[in-house]
Backbone as JSON, one array per atom type, in Angstrom:
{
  "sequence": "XXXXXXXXXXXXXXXXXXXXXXXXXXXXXXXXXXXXXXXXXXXXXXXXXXXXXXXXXXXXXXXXXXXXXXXXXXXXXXXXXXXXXXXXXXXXXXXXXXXXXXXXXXXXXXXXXXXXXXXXXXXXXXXXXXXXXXXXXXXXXXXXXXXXXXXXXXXXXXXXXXXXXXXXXXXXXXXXXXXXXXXXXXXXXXXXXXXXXXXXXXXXXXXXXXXXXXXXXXXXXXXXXXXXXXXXXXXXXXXXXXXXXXXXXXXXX",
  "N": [[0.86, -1.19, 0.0], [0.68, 2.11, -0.84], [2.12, 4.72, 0.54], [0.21, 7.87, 0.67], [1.14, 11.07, 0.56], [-0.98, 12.73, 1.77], [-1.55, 14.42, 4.0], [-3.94, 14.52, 6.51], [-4.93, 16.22, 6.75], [-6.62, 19.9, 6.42], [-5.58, 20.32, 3.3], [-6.54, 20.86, 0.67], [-6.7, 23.01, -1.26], [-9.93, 25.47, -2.33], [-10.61, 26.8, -4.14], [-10.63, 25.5, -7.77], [-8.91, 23.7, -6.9], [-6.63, 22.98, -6.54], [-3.65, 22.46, -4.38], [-2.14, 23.94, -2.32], [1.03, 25.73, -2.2], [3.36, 24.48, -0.87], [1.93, 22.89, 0.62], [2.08, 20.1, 0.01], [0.72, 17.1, -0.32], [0.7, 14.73, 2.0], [-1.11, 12.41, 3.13], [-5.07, 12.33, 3.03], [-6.81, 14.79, 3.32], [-9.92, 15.01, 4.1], [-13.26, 14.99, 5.44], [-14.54, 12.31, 4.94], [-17.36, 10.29, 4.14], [-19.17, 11.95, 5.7], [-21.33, 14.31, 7.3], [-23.43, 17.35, 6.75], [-23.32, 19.81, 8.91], [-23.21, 22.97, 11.55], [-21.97, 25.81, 11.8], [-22.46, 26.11, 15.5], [-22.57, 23.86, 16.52], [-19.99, 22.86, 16.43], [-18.3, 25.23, 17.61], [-15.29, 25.42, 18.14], [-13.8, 25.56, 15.51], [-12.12, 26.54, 12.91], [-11.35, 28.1, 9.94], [-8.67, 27.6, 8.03], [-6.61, 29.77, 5.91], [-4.97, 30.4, 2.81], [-4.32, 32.79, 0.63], [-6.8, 33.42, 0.83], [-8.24, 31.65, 0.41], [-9.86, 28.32, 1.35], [-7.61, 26.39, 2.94], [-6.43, 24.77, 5.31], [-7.78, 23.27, 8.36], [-8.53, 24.05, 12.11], [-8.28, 24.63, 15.43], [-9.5, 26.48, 17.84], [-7.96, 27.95, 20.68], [-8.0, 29.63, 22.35], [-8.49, 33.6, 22.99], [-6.68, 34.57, 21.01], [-5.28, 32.21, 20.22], [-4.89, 29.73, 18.14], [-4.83, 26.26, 17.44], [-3.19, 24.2, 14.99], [-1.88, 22.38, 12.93], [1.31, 21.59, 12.06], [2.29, 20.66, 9.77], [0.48, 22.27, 8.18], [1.96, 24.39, 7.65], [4.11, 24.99, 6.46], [6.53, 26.5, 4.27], [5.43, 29.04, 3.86], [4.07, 32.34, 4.41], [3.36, 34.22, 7.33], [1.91, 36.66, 6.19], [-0.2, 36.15, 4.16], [-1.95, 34.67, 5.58], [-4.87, 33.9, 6.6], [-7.67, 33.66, 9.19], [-10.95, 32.02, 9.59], [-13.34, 32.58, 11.67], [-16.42, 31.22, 13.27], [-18.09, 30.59, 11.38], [-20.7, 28.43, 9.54], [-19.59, 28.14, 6.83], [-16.56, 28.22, 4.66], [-16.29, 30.04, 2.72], [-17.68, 32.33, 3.53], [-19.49, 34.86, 5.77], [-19.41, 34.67, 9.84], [-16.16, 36.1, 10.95], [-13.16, 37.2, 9.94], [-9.79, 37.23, 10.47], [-6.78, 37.96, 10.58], [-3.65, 36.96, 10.15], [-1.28, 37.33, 12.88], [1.48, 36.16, 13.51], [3.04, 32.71, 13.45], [4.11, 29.48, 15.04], [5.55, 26.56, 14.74], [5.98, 23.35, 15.76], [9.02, 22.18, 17.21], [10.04, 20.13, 17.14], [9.0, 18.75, 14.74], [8.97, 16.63, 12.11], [8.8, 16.78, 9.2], [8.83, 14.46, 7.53], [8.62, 11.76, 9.29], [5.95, 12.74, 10.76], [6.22, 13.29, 13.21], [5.64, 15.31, 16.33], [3.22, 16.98, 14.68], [2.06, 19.78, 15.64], [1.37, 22.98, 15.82], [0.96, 26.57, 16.55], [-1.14, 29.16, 15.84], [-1.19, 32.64, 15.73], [-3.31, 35.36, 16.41], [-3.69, 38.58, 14.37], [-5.98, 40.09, 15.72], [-8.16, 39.69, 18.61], [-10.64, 37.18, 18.98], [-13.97, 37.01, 19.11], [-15.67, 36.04, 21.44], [-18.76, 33.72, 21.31], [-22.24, 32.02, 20.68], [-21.17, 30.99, 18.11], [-18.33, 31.22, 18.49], [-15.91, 29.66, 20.21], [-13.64, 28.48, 22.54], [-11.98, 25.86, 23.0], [-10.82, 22.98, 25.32], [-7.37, 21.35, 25.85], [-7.42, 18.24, 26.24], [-5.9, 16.38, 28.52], [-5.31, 13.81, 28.84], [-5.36, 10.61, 27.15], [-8.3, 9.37, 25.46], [-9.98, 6.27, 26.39], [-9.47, 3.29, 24.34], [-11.32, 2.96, 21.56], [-13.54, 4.64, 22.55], [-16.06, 7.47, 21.97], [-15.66, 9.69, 19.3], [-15.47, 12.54, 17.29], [-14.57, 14.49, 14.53], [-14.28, 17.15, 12.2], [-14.58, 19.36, 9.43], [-13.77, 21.2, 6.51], [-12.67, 19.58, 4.56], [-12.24, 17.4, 1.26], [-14.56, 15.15, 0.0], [-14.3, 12.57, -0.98], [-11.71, 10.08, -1.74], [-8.97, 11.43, -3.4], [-10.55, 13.48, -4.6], [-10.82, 17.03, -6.09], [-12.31, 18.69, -4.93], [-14.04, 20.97, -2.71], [-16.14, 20.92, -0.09], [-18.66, 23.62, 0.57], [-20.01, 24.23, 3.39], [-19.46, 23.15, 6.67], [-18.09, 19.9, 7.48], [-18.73, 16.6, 9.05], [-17.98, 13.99, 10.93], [-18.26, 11.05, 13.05], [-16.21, 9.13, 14.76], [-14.55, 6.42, 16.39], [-11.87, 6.29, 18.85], [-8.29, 4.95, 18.75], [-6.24, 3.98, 20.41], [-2.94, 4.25, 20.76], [-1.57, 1.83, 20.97], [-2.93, 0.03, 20.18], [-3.45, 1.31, 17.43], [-1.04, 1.0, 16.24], [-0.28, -1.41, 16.37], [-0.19, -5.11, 14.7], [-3.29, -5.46, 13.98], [-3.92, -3.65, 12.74], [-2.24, -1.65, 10.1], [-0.06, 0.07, 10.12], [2.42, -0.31, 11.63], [5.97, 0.18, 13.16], [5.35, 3.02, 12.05], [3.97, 4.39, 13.84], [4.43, 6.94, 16.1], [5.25, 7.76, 19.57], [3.8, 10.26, 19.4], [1.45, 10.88, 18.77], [-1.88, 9.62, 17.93], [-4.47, 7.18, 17.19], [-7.66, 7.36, 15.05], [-11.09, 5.78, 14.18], [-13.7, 4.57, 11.9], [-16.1, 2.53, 10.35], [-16.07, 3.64, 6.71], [-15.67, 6.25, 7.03], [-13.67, 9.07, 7.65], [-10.62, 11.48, 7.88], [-9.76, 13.75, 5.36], [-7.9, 15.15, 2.39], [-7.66, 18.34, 3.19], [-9.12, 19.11, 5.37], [-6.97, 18.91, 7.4], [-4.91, 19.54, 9.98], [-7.64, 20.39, 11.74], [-9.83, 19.31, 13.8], [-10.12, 16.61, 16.51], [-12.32, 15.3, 18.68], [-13.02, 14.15, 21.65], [-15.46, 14.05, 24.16], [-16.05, 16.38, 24.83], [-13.29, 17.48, 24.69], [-10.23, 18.87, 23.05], [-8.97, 16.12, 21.56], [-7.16, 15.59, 19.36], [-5.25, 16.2, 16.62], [-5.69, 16.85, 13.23], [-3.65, 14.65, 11.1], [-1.85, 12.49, 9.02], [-2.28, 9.52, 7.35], [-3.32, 7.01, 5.49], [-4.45, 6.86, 2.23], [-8.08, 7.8, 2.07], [-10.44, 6.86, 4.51], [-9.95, 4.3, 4.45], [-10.01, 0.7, 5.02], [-7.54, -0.57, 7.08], [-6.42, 1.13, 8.08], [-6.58, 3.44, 9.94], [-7.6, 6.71, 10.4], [-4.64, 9.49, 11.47], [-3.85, 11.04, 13.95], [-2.31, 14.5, 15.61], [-1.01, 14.17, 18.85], [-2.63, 15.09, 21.42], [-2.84, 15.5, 24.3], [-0.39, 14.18, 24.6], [1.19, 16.54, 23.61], [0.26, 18.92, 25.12], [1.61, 20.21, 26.48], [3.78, 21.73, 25.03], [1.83, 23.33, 24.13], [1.07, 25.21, 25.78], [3.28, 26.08, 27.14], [3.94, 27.78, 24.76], [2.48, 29.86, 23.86]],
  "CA": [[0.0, 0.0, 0.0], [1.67, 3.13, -0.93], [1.48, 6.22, 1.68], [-0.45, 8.95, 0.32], [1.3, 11.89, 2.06], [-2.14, 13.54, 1.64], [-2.01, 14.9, 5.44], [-5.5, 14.18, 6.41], [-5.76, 17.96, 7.16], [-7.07, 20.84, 4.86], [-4.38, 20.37, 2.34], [-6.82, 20.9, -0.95], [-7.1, 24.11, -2.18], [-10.95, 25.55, -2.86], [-10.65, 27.66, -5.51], [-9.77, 24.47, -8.28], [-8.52, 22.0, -6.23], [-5.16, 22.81, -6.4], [-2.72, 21.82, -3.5], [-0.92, 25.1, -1.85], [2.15, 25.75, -2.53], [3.64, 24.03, 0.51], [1.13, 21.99, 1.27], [1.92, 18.98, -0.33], [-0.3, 16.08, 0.55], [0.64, 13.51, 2.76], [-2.13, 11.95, 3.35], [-6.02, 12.74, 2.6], [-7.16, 15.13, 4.66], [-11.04, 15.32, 3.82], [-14.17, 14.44, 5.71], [-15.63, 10.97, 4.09], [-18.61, 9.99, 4.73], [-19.43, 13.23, 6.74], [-22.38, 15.05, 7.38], [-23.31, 18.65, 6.72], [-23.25, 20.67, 10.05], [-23.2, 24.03, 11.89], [-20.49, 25.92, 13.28], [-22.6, 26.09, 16.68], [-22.24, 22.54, 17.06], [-18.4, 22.81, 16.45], [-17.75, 26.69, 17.6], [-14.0, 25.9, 17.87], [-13.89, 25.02, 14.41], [-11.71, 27.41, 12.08], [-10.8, 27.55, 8.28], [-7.53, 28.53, 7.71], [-6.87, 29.95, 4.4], [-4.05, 31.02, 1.73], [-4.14, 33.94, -0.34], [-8.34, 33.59, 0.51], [-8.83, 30.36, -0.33], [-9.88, 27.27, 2.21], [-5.72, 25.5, 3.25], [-6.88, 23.47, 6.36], [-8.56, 23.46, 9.55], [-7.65, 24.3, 13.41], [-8.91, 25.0, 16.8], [-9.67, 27.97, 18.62], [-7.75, 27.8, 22.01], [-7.84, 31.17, 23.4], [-9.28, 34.75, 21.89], [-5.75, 35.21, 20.19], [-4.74, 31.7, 19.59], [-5.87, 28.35, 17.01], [-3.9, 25.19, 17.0], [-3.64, 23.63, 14.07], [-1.07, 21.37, 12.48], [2.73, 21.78, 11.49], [1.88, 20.61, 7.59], [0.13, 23.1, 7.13], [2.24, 25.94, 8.01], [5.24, 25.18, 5.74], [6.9, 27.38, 2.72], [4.44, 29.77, 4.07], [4.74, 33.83, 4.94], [1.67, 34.98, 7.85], [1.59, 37.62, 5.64], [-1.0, 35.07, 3.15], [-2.47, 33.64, 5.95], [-5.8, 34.52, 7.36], [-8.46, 32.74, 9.72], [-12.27, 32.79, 9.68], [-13.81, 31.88, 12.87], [-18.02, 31.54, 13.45], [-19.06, 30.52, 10.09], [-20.58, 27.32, 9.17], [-18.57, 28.0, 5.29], [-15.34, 28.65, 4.81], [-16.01, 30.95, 2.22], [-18.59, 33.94, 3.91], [-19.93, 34.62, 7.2], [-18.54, 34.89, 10.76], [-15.05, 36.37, 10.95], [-12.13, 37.15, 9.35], [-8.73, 37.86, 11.16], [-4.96, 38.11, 9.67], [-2.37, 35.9, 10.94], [0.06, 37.98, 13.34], [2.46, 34.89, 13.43], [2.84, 31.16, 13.91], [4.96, 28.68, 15.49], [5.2, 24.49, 14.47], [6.8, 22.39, 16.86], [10.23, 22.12, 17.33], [10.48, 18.45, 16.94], [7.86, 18.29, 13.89], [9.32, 16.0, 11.52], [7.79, 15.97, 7.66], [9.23, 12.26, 7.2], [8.04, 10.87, 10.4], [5.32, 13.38, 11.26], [5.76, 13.49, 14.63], [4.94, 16.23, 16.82], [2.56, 17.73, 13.93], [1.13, 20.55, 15.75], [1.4, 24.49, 15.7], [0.12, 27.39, 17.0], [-1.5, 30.58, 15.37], [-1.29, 33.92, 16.52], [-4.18, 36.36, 15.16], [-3.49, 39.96, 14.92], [-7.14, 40.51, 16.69], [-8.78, 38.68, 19.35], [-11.88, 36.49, 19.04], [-15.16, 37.69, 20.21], [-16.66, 34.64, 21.94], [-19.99, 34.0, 21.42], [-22.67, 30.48, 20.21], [-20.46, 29.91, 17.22], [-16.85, 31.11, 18.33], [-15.88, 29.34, 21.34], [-12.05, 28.16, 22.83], [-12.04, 24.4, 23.49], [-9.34, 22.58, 26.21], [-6.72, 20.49, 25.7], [-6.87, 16.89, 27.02], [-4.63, 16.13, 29.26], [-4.84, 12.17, 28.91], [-6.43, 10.32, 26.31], [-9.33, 8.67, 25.99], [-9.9, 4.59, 26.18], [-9.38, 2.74, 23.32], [-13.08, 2.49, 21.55], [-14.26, 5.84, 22.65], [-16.45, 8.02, 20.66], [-15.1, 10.99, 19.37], [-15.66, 13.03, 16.21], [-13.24, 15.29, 13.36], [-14.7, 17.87, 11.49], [-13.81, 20.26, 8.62], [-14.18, 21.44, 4.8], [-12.21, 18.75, 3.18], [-12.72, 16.75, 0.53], [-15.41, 14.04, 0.59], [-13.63, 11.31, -0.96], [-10.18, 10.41, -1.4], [-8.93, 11.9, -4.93], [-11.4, 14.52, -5.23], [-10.28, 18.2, -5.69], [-13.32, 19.47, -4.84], [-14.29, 21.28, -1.15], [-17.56, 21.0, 0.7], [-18.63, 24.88, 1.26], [-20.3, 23.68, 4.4], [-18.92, 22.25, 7.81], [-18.66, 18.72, 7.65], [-18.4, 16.26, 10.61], [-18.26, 12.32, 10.96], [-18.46, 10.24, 14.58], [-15.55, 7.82, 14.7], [-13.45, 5.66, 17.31], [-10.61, 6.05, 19.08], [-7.86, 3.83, 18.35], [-5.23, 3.85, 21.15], [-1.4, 4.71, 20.06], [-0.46, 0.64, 21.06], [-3.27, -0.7, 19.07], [-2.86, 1.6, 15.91], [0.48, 0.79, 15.77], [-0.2, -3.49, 16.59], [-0.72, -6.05, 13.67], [-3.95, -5.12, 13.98], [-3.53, -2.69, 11.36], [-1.12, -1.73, 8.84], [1.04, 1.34, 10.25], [3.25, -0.63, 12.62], [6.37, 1.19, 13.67], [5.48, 4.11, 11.74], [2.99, 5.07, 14.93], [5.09, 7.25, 17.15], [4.62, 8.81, 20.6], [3.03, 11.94, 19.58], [0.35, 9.85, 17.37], [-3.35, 9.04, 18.1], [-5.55, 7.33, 15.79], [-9.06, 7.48, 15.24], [-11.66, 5.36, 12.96], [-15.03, 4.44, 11.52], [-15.84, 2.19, 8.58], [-16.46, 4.22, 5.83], [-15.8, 7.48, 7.79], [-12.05, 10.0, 8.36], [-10.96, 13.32, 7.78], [-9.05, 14.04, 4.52], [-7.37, 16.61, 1.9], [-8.34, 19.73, 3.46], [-9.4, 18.62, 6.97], [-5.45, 18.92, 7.95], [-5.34, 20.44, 11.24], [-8.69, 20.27, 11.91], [-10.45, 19.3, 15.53], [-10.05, 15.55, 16.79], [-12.76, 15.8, 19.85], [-13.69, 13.58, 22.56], [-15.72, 14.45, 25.94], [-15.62, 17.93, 24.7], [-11.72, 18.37, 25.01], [-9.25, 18.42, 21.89], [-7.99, 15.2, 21.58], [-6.37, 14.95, 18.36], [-5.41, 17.33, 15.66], [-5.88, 15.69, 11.74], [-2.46, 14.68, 10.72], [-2.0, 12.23, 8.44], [-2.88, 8.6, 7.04], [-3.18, 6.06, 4.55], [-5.69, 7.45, 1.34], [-9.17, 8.06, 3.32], [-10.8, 5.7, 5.23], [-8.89, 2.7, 4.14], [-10.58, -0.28, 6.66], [-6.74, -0.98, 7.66], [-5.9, 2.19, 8.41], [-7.39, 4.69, 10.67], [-6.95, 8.37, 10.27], [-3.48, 9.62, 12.19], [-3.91, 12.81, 14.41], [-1.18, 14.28, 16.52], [-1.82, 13.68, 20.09], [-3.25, 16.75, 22.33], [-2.49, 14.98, 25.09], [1.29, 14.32, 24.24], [1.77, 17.42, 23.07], [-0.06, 19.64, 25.68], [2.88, 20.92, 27.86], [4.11, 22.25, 24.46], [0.99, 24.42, 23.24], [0.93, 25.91, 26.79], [4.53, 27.1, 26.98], [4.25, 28.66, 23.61], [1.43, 30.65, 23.5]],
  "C": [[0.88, 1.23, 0.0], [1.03, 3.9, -0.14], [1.32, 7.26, 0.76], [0.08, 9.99, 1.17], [0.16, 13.41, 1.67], [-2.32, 14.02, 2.76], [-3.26, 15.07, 5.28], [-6.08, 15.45, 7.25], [-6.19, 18.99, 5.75], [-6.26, 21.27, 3.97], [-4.95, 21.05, 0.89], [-7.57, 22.28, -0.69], [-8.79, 24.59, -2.84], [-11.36, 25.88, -4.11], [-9.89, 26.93, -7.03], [-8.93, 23.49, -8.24], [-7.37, 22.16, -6.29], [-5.06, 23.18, -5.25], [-1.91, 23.61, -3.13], [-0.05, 24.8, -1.92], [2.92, 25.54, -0.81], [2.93, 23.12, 1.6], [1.2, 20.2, 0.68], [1.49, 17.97, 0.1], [1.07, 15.13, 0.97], [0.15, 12.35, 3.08], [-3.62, 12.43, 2.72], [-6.6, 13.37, 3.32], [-9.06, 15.58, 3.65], [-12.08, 14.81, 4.97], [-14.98, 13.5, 4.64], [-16.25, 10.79, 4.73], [-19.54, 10.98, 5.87], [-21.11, 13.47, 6.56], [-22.64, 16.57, 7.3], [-23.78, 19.34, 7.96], [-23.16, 22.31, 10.53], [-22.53, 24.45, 12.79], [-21.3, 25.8, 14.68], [-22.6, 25.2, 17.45], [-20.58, 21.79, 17.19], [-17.66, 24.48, 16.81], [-16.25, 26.89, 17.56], [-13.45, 26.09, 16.4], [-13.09, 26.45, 13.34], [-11.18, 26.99, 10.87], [-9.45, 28.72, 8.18], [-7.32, 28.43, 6.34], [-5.62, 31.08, 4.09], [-4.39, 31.82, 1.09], [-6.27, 33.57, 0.03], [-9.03, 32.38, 0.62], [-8.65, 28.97, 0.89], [-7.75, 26.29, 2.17], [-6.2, 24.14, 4.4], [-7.52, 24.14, 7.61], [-7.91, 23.9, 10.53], [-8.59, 24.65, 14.22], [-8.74, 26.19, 17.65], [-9.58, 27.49, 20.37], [-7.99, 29.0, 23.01], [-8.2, 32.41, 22.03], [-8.03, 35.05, 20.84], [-4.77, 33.75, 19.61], [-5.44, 30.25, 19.2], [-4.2, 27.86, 17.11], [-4.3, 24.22, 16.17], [-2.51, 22.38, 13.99], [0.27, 21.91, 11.47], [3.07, 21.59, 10.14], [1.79, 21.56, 7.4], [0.45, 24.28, 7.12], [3.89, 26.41, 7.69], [5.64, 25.76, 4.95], [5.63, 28.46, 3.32], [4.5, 31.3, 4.99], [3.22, 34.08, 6.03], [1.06, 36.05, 6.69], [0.4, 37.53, 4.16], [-1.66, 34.81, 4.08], [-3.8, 34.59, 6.54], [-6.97, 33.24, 7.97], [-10.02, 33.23, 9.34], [-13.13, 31.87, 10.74], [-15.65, 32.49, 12.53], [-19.02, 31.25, 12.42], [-19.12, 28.82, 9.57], [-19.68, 27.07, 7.19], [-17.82, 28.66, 5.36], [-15.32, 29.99, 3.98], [-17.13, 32.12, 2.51], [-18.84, 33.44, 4.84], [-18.78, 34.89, 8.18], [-17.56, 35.98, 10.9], [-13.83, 36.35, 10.74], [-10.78, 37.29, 9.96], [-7.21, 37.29, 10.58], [-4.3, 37.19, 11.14], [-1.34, 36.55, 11.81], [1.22, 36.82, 13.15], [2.06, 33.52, 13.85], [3.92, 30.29, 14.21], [4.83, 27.21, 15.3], [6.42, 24.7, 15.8], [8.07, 22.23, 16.34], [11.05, 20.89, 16.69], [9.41, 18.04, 15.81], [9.56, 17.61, 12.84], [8.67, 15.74, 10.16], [7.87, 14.47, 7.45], [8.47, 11.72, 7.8], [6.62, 11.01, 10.91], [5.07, 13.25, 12.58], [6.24, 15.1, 14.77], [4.67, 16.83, 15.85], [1.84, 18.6, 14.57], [2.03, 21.83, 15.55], [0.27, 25.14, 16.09], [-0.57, 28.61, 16.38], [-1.58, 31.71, 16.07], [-2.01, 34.89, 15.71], [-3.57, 37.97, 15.55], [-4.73, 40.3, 15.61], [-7.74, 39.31, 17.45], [-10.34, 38.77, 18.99], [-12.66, 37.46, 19.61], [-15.71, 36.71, 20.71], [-18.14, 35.06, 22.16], [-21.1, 32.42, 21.04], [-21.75, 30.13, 19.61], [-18.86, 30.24, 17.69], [-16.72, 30.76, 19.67], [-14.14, 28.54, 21.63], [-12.53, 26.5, 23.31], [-10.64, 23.53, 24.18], [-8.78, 21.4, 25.59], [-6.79, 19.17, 26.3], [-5.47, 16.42, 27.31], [-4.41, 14.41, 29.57], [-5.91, 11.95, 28.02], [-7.41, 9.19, 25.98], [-9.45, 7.33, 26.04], [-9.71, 4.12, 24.7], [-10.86, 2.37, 22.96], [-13.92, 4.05, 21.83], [-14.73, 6.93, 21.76], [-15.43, 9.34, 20.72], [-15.59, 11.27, 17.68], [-14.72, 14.25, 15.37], [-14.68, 15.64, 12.4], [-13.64, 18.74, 10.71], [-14.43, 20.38, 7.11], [-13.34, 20.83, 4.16], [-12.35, 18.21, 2.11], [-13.78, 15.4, 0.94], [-15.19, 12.97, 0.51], [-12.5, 11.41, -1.71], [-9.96, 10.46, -3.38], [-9.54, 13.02, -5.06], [-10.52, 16.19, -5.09], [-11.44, 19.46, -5.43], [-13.86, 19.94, -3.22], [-15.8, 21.4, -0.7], [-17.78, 22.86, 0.88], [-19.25, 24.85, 3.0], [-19.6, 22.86, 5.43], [-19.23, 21.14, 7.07], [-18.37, 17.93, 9.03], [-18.62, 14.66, 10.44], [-18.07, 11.83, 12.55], [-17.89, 9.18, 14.07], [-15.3, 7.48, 16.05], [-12.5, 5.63, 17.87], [-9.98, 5.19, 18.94], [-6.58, 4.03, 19.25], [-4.22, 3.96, 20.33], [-1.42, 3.06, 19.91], [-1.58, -0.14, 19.94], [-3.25, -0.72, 17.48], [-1.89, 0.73, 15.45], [1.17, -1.09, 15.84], [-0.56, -3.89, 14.92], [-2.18, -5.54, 13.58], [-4.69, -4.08, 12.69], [-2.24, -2.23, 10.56], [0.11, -0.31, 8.9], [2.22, 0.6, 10.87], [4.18, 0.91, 13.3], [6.48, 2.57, 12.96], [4.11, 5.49, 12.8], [3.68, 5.05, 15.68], [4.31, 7.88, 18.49], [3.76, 10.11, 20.72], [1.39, 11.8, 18.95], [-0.8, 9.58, 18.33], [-4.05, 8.57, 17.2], [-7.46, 7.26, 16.44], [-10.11, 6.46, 13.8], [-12.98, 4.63, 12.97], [-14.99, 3.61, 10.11], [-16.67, 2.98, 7.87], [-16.78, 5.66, 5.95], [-14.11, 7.31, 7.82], [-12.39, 11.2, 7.74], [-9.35, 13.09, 6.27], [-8.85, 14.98, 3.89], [-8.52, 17.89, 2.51], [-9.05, 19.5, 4.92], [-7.92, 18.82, 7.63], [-5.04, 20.37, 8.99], [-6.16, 21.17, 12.07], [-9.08, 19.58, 13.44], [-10.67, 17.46, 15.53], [-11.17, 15.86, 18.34], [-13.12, 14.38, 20.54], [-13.79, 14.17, 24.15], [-15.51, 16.0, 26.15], [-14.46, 18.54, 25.24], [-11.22, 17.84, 23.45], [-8.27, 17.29, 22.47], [-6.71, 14.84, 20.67], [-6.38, 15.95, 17.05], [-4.67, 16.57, 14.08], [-4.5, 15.8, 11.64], [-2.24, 14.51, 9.64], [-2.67, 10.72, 8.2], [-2.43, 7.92, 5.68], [-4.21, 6.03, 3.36], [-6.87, 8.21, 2.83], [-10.03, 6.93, 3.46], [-10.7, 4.12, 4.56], [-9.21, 1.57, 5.63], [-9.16, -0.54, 7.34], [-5.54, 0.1, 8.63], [-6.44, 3.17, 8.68], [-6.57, 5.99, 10.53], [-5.92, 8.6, 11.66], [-3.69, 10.82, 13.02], [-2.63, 12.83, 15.73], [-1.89, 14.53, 18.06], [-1.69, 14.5, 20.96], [-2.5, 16.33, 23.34], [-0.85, 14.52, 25.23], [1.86, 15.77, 24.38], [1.16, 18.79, 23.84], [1.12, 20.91, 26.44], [3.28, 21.93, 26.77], [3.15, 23.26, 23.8], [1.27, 25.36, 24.52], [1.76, 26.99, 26.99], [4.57, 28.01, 26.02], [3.38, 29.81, 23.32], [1.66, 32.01, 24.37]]
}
């Protein structure tokens, strides 16, 4: 099975399906099998976006900062980047706000993708309100089996270069780091410490979901990473792990 490095965050481009310049897939970052939704049922929920145009997802931690994912914040100037918090479509509605700066992880690794996260820094703070809301970090993660759900404007199925204008949202599974990474399925040792998976048959999060909201028990568990196409039965979607990687959003912000 060849790896798709379609990072199964908002890698695909709205405006013609082309791929940002620096976004090269990894993985698939889309919502398959999703459902069409409303930011007030996901208020952390943000579309981050290139020159305008849908790039990938992220989470609204605080009025001045969104954690997203270290993909998607490569070859890339703030000075392109902008968020839009409060709107169930990426492209109108809600709120707009410019990128003051951003920080990936120290230890992110394109090869390996470990620690895939990053932070955003807006030049204006949030207004909290139904749809814009800050959501916590989990600080341990959940059982193996536990529900949880990944949202975003990715693609719907794997190949497509086409973007949902609408939230989407699917209800998968947790998949423990030791079982991902068992016979069980097909990553072995390429499931490191910073890693969580998650999965559903005939449900993940692909192109354009990439750094998008992993949730269980209403805390961020898991932020879209990458994967193996989209929802591939042997291979559950990859997200980097909140819970790993907590100590490090905290300090940085």
């Amino acid at each position: 099975m060849l790896k798709f490095v379609i990072l199964l965050s908002a890698v695909a481009c709205a405006l013609g399906g082309t791929v940002p310049e620096g976004l090269l897939p990894q993985l698939d970052g889309r919502i398959v099998g999703g459902t069409a939704t409303t930011i007030s049922s996901f208020p952390w929920q943000i579309s981050l976006q290139r020159s305008g145009s849908h790039s990938c997802g992220g989470s609204i931690y605080s009025e001045y900062i969104i954690v997203t994912a270290a993909h998607c914040l490569q070859s890339v100037s703030p000075s392109v980047l902008q968020v839009r918090a409060g709107s169930s479509y990426w492209n109108s509605g809600g709120v707009v706000s410019k990128v003051a700066s951003f920080k990936n992880h120290e230890g992110y690794n394109a090869n390996t993708m470990v620690n895939d996260i990053a932070i955003i820094r807006l030049s204006t703070a949030l207004s909290f309100s139904s749809t814009i809301k800050a959501i916590g970090l989990a600080s341990s993660n959940p059982a193996n089996g536990a529900a949880a759900s990944v949202s975003g404007w990715g693609t719907q199925s794997y190949g497509s270069s086409s973007l949902p204008s609408q939230l989407q949202y699917v209800n998968v599974n947790i998949v423990s780091q030791a079982s991902c990474a068992s016979s069980s399925y097909g990553y072995g040792n390429e499931i490191r410490s910073t890693m969580i998976c998650a999965a559903a048959s005939g449900k993940d999060a692909c192109q354009g979901d990439s750094g998008g909201p992993l949730v269980s028990g209403g805390l961020l568990v898991g932020v879209v990473s990458w994967g193996y196409g989209c929802a591939y039965s042997n291979y559950p979607g990859v997200y980097a792990d909140v819970a790993a990687l907590r100590s490090w959003v905290i300090s940085s912000v």
